[in-house]
PDB file with SEQRES, HELIX, SHEET and CRYST1 records, atoms N, CA, C and O in Angstrom:
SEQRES   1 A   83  UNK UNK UNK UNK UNK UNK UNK UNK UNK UNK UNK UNK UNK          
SEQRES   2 A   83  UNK UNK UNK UNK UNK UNK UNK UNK UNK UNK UNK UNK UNK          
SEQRES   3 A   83  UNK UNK UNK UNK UNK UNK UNK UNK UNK UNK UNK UNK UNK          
SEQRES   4 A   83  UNK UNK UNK UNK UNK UNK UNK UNK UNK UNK UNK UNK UNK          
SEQRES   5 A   83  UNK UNK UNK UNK UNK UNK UNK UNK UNK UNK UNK UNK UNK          
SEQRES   6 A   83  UNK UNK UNK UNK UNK UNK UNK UNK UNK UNK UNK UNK UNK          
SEQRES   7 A   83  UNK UNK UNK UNK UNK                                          
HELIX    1 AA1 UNK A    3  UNK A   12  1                                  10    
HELIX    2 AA2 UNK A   18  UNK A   20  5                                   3    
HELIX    3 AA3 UNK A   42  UNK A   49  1                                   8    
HELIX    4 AA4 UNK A   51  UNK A   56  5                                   6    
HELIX    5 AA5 UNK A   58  UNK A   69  1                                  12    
SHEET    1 AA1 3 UNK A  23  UNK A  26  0                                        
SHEET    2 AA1 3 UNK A  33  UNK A  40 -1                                        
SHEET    3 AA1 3 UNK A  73  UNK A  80  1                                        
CRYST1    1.000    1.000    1.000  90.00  90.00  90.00 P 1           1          
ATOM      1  N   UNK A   1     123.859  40.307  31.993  1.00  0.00           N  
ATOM      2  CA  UNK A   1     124.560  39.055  32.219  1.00  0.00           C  
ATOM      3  C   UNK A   1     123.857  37.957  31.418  1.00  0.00           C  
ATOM      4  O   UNK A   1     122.634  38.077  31.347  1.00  0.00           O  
ATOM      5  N   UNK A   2     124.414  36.907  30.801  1.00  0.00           N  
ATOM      6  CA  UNK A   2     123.953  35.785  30.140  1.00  0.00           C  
ATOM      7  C   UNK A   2     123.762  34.755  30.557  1.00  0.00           C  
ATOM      8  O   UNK A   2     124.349  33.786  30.077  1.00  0.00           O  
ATOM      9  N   UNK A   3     122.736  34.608  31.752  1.00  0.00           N  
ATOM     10  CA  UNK A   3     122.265  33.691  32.448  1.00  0.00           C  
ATOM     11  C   UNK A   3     122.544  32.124  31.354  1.00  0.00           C  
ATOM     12  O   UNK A   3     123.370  31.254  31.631  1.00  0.00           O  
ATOM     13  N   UNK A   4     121.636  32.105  30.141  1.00  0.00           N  
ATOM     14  CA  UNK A   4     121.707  30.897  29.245  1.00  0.00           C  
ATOM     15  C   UNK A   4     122.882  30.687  29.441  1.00  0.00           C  
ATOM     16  O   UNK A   4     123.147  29.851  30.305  1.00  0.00           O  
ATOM     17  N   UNK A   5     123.928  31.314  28.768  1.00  0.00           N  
ATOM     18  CA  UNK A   5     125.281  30.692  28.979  1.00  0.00           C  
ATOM     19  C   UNK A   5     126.200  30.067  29.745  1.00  0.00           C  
ATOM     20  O   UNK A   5     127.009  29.203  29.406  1.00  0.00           O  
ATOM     21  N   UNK A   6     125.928  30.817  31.347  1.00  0.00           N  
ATOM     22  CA  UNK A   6     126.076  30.457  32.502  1.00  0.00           C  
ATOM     23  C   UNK A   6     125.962  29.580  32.667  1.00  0.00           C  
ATOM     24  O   UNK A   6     126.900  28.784  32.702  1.00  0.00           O  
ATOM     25  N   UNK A   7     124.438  29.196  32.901  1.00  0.00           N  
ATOM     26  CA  UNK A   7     123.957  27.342  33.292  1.00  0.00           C  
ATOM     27  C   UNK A   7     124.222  26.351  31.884  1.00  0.00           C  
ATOM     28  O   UNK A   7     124.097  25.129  31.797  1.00  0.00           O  
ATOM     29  N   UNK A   8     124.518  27.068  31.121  1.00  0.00           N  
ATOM     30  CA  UNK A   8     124.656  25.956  29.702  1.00  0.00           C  
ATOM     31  C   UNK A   8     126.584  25.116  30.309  1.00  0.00           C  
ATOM     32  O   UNK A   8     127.118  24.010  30.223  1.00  0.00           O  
ATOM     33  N   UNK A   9     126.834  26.031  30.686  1.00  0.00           N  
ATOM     34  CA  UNK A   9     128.324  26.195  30.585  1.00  0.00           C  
ATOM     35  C   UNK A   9     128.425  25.020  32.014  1.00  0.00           C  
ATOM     36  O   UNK A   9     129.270  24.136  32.152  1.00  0.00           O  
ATOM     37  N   UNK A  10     127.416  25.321  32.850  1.00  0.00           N  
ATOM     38  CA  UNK A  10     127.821  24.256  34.240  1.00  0.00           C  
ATOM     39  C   UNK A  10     127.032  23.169  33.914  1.00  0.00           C  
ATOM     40  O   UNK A  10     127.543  22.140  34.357  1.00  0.00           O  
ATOM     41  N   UNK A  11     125.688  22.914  33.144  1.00  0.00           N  
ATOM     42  CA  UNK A  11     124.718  21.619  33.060  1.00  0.00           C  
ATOM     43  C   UNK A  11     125.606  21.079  32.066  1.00  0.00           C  
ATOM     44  O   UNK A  11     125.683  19.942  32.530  1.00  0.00           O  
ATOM     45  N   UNK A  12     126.359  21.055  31.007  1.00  0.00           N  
ATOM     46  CA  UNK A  12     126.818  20.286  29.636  1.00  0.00           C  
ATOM     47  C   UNK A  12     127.535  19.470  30.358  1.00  0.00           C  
ATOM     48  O   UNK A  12     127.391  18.299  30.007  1.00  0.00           O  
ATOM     49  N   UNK A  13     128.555  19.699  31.600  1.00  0.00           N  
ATOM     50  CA  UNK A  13     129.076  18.323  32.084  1.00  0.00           C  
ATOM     51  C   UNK A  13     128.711  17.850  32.782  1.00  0.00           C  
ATOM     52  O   UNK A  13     129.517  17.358  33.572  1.00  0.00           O  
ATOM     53  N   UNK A  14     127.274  17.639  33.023  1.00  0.00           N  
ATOM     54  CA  UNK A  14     126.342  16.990  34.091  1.00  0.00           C  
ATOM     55  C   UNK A  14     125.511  16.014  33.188  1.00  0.00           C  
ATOM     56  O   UNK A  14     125.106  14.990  33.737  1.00  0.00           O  
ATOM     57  N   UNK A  15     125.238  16.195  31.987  1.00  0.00           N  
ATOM     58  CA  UNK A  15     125.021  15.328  30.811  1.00  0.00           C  
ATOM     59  C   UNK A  15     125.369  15.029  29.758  1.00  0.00           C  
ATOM     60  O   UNK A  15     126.133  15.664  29.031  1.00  0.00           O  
ATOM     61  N   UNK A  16     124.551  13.443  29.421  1.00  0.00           N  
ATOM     62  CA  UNK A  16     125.279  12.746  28.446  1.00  0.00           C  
ATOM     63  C   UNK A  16     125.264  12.913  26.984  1.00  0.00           C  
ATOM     64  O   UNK A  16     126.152  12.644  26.176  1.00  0.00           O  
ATOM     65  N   UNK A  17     124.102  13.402  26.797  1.00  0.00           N  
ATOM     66  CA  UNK A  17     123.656  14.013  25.906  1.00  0.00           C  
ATOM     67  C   UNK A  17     123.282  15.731  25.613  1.00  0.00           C  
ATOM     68  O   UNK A  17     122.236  16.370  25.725  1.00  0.00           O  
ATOM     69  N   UNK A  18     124.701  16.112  25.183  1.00  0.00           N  
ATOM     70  CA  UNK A  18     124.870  17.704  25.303  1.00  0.00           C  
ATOM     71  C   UNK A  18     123.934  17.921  24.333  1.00  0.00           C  
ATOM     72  O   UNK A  18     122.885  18.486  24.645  1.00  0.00           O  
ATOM     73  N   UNK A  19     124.191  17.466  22.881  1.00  0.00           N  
ATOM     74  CA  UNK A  19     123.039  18.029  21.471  1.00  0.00           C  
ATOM     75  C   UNK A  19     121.804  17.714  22.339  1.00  0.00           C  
ATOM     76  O   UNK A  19     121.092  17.398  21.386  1.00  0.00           O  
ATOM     77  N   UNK A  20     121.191  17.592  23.146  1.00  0.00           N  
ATOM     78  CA  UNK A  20     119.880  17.573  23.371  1.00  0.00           C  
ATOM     79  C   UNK A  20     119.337  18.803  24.170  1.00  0.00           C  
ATOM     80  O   UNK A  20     118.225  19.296  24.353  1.00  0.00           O  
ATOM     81  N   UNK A  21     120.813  19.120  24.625  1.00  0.00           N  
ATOM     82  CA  UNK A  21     120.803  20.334  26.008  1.00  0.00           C  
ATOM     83  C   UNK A  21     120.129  21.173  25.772  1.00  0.00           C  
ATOM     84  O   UNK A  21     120.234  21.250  24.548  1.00  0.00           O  
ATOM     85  N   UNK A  22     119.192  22.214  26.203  1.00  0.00           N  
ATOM     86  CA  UNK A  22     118.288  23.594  25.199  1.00  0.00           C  
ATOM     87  C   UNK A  22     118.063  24.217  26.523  1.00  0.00           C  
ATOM     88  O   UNK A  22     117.124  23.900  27.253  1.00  0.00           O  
ATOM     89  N   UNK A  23     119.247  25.413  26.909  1.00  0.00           N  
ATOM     90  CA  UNK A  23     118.467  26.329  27.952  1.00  0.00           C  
ATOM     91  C   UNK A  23     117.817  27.856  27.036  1.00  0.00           C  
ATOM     92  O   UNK A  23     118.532  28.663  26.442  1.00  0.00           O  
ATOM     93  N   UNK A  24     116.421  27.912  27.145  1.00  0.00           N  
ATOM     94  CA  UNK A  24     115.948  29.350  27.055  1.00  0.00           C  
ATOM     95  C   UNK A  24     115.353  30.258  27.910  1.00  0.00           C  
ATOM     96  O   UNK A  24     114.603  30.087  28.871  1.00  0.00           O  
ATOM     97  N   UNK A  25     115.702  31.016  27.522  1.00  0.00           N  
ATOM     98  CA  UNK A  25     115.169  32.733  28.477  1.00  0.00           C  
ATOM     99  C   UNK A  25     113.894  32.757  27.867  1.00  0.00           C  
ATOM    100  O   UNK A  25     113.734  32.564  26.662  1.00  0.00           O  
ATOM    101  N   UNK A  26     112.737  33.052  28.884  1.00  0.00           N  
ATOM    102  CA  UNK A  26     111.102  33.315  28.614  1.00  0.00           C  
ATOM    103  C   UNK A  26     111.304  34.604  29.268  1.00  0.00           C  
ATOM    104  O   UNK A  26     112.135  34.878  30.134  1.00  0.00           O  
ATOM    105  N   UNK A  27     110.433  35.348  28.733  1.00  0.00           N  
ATOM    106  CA  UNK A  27     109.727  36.396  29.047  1.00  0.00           C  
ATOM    107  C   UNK A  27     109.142  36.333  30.651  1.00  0.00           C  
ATOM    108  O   UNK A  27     108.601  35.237  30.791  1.00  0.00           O  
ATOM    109  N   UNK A  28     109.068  37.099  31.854  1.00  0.00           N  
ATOM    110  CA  UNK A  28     108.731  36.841  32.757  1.00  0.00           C  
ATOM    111  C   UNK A  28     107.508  37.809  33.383  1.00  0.00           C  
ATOM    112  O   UNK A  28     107.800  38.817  32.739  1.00  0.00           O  
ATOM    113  N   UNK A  29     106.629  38.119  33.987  1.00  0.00           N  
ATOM    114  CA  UNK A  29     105.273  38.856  34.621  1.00  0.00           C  
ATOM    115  C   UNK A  29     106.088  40.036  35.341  1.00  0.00           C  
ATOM    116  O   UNK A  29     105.690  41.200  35.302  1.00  0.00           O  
ATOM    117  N   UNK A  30     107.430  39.586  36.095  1.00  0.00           N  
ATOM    118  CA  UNK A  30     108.362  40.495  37.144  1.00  0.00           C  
ATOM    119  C   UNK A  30     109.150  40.916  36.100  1.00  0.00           C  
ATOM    120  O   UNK A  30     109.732  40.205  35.280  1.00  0.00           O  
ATOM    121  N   UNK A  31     109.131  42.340  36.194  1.00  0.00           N  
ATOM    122  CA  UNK A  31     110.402  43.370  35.743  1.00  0.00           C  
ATOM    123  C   UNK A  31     111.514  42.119  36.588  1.00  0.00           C  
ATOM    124  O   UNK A  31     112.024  41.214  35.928  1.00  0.00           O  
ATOM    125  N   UNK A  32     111.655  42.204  37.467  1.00  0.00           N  
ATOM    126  CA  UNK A  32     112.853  41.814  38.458  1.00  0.00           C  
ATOM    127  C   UNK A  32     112.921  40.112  38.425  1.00  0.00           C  
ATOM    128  O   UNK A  32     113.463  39.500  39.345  1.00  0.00           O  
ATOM    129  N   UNK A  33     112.431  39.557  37.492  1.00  0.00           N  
ATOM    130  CA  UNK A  33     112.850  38.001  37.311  1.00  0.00           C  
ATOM    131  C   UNK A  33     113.122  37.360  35.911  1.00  0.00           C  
ATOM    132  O   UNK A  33     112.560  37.706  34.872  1.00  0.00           O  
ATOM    133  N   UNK A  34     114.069  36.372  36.031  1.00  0.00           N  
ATOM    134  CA  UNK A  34     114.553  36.054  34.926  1.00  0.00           C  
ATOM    135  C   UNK A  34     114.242  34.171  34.761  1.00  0.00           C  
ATOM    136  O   UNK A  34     114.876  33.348  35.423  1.00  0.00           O  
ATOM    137  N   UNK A  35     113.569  33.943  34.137  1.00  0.00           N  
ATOM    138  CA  UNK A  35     112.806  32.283  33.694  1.00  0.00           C  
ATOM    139  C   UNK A  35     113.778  31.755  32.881  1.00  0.00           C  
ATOM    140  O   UNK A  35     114.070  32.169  31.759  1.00  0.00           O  
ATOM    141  N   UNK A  36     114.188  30.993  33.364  1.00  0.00           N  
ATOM    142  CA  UNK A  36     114.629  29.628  32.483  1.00  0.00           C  
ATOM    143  C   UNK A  36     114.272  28.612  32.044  1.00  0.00           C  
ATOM    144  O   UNK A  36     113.664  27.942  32.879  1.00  0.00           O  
ATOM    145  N   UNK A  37     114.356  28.214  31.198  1.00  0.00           N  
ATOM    146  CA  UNK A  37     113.452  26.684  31.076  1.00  0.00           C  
ATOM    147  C   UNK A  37     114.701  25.932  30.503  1.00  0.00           C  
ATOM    148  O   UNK A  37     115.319  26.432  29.563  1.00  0.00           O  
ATOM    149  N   UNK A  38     115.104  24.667  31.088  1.00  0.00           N  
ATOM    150  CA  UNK A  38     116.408  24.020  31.013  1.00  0.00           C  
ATOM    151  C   UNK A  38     115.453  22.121  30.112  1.00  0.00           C  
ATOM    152  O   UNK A  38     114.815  21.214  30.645  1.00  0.00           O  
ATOM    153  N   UNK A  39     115.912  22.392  28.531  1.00  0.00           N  
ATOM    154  CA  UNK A  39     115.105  21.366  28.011  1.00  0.00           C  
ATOM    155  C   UNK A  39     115.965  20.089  27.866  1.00  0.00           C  
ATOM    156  O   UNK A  39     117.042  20.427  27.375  1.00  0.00           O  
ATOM    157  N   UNK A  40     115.938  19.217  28.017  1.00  0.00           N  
ATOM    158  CA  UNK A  40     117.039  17.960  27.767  1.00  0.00           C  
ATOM    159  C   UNK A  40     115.857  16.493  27.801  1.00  0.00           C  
ATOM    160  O   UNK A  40     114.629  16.533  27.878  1.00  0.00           O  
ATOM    161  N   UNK A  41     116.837  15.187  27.706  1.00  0.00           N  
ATOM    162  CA  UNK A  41     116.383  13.979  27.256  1.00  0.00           C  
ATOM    163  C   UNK A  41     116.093  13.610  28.788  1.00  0.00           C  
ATOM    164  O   UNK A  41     116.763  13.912  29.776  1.00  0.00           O  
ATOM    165  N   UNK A  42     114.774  12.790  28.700  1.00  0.00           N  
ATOM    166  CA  UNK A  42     114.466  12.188  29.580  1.00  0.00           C  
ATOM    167  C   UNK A  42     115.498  11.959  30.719  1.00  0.00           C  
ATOM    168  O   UNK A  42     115.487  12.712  31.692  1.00  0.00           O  
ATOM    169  N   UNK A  43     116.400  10.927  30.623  1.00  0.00           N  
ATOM    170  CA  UNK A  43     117.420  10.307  31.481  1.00  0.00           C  
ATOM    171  C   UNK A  43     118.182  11.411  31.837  1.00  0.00           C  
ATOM    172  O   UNK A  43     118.864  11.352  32.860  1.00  0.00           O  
ATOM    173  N   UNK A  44     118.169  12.453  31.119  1.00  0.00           N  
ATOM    174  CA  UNK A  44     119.370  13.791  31.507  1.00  0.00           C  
ATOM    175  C   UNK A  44     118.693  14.475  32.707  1.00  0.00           C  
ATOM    176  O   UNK A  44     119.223  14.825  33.761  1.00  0.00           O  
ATOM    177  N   UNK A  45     117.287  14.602  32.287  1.00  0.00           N  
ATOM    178  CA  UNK A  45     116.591  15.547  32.704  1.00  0.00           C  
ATOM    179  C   UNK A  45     116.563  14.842  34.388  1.00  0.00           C  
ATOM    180  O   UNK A  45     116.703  15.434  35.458  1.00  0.00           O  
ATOM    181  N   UNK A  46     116.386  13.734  34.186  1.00  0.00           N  
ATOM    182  CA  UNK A  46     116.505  13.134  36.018  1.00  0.00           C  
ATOM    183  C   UNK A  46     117.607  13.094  36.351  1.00  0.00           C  
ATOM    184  O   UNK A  46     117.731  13.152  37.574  1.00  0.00           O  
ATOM    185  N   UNK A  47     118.379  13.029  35.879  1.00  0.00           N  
ATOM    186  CA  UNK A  47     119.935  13.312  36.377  1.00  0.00           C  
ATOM    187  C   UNK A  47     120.042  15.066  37.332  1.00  0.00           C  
ATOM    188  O   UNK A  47     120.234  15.291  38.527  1.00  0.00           O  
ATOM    189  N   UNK A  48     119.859  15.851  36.363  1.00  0.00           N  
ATOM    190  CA  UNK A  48     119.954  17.290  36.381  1.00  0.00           C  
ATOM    191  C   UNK A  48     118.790  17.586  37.778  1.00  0.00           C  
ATOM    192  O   UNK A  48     118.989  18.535  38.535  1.00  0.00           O  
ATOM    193  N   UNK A  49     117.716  16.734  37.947  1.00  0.00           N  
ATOM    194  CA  UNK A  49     116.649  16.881  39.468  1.00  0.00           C  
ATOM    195  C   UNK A  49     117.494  16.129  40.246  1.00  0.00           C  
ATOM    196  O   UNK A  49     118.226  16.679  41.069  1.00  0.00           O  
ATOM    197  N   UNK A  50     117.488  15.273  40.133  1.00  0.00           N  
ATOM    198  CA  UNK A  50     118.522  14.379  41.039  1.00  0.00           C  
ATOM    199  C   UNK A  50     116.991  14.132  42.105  1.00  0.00           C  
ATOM    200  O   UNK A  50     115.855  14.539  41.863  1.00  0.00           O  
ATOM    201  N   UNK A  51     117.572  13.174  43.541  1.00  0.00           N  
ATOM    202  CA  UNK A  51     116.777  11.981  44.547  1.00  0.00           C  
ATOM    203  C   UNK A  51     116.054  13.414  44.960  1.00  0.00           C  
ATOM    204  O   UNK A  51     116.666  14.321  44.397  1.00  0.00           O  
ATOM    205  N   UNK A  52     114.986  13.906  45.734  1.00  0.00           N  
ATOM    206  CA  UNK A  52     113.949  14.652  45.729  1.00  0.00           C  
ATOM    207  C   UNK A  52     114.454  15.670  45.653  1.00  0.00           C  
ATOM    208  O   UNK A  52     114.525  16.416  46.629  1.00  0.00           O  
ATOM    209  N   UNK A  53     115.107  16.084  44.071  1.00  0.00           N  
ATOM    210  CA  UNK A  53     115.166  17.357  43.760  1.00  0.00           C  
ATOM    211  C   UNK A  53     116.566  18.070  44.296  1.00  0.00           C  
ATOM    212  O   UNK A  53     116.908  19.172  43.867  1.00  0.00           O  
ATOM    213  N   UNK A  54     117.306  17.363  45.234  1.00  0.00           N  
ATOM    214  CA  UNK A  54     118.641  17.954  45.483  1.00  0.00           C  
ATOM    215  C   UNK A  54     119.704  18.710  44.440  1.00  0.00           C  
ATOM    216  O   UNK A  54     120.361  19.717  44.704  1.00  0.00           O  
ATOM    217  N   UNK A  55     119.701  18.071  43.370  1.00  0.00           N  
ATOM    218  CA  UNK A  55     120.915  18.451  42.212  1.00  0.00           C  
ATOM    219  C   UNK A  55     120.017  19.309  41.504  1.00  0.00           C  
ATOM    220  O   UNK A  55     120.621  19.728  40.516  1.00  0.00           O  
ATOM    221  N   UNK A  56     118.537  19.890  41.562  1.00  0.00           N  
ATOM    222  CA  UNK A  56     117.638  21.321  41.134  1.00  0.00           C  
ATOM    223  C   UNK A  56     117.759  21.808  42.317  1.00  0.00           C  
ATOM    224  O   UNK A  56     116.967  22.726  42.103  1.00  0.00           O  
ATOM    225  N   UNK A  57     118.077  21.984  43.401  1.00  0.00           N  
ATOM    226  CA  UNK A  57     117.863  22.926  44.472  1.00  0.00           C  
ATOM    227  C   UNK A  57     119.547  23.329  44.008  1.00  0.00           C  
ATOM    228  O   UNK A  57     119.844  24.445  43.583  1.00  0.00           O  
ATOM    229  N   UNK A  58     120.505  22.251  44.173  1.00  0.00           N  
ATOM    230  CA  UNK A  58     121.802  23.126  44.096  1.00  0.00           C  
ATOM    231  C   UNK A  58     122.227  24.135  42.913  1.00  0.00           C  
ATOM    232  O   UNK A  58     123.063  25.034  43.003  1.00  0.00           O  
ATOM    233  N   UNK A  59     121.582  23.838  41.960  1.00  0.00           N  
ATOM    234  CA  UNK A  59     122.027  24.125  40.486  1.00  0.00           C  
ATOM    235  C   UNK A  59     121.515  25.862  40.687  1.00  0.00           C  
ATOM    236  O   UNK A  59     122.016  26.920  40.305  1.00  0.00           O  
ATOM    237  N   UNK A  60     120.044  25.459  41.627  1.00  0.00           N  
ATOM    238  CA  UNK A  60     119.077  26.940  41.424  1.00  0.00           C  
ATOM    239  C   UNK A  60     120.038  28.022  42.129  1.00  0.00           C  
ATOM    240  O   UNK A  60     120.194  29.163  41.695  1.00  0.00           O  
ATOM    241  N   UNK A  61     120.783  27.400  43.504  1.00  0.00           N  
ATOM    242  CA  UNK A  61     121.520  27.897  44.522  1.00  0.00           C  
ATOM    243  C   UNK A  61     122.226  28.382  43.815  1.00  0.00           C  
ATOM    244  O   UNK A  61     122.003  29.592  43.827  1.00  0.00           O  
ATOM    245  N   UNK A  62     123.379  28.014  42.839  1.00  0.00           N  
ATOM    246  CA  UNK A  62     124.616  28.417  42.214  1.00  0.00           C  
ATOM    247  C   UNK A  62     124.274  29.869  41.214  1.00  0.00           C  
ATOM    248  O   UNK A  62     124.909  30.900  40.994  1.00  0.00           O  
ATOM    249  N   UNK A  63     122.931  29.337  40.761  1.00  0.00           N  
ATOM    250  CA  UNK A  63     122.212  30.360  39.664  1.00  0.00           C  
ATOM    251  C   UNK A  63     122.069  31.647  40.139  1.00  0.00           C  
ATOM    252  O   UNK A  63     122.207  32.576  39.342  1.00  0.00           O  
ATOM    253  N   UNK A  64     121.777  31.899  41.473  1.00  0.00           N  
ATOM    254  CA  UNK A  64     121.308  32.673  42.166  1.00  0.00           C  
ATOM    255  C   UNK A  64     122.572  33.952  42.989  1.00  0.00           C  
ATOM    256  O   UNK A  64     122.454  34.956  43.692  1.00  0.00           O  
ATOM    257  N   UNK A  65     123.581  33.263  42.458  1.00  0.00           N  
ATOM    258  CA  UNK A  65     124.430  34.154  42.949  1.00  0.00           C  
ATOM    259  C   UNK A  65     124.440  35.286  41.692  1.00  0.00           C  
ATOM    260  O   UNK A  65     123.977  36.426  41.646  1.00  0.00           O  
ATOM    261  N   UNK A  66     125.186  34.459  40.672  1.00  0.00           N  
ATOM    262  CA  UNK A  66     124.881  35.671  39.329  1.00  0.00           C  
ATOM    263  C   UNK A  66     123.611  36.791  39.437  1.00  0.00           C  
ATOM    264  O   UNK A  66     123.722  38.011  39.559  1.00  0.00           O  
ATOM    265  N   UNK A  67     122.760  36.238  39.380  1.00  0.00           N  
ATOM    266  CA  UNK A  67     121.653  36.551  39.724  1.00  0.00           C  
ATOM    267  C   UNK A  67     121.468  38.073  40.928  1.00  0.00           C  
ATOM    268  O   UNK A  67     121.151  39.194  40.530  1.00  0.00           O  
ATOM    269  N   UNK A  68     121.671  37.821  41.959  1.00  0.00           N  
ATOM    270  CA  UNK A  68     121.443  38.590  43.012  1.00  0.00           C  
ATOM    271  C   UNK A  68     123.070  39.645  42.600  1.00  0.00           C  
ATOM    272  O   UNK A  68     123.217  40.403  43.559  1.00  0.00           O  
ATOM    273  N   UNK A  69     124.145  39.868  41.616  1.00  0.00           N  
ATOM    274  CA  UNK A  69     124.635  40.688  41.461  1.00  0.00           C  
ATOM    275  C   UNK A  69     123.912  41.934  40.532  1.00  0.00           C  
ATOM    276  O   UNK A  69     124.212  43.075  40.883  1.00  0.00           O  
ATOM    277  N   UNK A  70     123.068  41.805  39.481  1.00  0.00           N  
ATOM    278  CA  UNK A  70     121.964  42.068  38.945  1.00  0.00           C  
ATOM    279  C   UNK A  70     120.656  41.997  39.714  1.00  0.00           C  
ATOM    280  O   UNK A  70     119.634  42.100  39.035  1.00  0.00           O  
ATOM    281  N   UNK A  71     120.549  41.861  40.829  1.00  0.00           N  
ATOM    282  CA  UNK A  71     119.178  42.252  41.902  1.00  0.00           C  
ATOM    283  C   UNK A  71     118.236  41.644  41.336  1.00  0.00           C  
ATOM    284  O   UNK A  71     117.375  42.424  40.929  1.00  0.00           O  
ATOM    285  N   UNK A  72     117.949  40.161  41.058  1.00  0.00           N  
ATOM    286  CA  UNK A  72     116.972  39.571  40.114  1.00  0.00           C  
ATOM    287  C   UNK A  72     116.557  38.324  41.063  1.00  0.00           C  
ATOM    288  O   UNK A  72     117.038  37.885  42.107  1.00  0.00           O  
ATOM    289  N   UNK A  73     115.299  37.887  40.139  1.00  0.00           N  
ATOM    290  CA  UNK A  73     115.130  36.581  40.761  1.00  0.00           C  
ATOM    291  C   UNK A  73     115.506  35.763  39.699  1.00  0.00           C  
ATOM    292  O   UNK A  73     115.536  36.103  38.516  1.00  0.00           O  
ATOM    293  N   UNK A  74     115.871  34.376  40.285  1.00  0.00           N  
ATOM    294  CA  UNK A  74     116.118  33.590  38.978  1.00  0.00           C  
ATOM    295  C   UNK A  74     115.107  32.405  39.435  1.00  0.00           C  
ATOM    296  O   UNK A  74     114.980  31.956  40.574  1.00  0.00           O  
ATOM    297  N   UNK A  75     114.444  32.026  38.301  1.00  0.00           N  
ATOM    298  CA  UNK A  75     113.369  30.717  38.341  1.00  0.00           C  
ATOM    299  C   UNK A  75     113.735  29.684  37.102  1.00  0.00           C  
ATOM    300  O   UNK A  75     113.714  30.019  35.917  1.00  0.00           O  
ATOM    301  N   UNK A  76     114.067  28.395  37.583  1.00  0.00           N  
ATOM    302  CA  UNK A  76     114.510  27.292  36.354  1.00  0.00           C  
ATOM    303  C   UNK A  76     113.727  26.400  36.401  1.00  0.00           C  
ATOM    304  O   UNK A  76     113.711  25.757  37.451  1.00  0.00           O  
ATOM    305  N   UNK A  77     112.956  26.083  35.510  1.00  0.00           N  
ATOM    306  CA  UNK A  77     111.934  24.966  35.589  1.00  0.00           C  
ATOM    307  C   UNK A  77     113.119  24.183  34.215  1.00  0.00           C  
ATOM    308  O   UNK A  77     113.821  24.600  33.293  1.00  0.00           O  
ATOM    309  N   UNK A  78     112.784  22.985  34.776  1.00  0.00           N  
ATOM    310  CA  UNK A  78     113.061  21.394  33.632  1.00  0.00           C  
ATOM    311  C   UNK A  78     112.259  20.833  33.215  1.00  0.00           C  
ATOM    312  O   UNK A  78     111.321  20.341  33.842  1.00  0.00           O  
ATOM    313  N   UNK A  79     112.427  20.793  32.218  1.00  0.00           N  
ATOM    314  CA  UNK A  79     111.495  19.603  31.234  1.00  0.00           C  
ATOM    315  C   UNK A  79     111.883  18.894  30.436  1.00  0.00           C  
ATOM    316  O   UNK A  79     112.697  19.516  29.754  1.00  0.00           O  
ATOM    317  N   UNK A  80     111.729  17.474  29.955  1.00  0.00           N  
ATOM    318  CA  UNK A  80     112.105  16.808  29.252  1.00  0.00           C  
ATOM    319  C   UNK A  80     111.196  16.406  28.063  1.00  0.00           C  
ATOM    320  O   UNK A  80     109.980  16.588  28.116  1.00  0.00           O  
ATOM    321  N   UNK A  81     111.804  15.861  27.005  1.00  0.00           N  
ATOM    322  CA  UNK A  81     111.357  15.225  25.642  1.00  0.00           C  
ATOM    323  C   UNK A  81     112.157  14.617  25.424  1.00  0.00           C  
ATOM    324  O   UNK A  81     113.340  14.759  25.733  1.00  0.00           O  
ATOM    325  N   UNK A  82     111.390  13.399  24.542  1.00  0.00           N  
ATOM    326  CA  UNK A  82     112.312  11.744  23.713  1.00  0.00           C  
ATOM    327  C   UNK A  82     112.206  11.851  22.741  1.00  0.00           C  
ATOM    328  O   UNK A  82     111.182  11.927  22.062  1.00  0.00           O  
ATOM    329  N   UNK A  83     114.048  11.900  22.257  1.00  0.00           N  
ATOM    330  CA  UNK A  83     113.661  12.007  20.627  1.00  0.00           C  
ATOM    331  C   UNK A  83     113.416  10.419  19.995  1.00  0.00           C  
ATOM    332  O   UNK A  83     113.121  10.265  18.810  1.00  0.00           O  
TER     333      UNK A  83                                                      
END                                                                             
């Protein structure tokens, strides 16, 4: 399954700045987990956490269904950079 695509496909209308959008797949320690790292612009990137983290808890929630059809864990860390 193409996790990147997945969350690329639900975060692009959650921000304003799509050319900044960068989800990649890392390598993970667990056979059974799959890392994301979801890269975007400052202001996106707090958008996408949202007030203590609510709009990253839901996003992880949604992720996790794909996910658990493939018996996996899914882990999304965010980070931001200013161009």
């Amino acid at each position: 399954m193409d996790y990147v695509q997945i969350l690329k496909d639900m975060l692009s209308s959650l921000v304003e700045d799509k050319a900044s959008l960068k989800i990649v797949q890392r390598p993970s320690l667990e056979e059974d987990e799959v890392l994301l790292y979801v890269y975007a612009a400052k202001e996106d990137i707090s958008r996408l956490i949202g007030k203590k983290g609510n709009m990253a808890s839901a996003i992880r929630q949604i992720m996790s269904v794909p996910s658990r059809l493939d018996n996996k864990k899914i882990s999304i860390k965010f980070e931001s950079y200013d161009e």
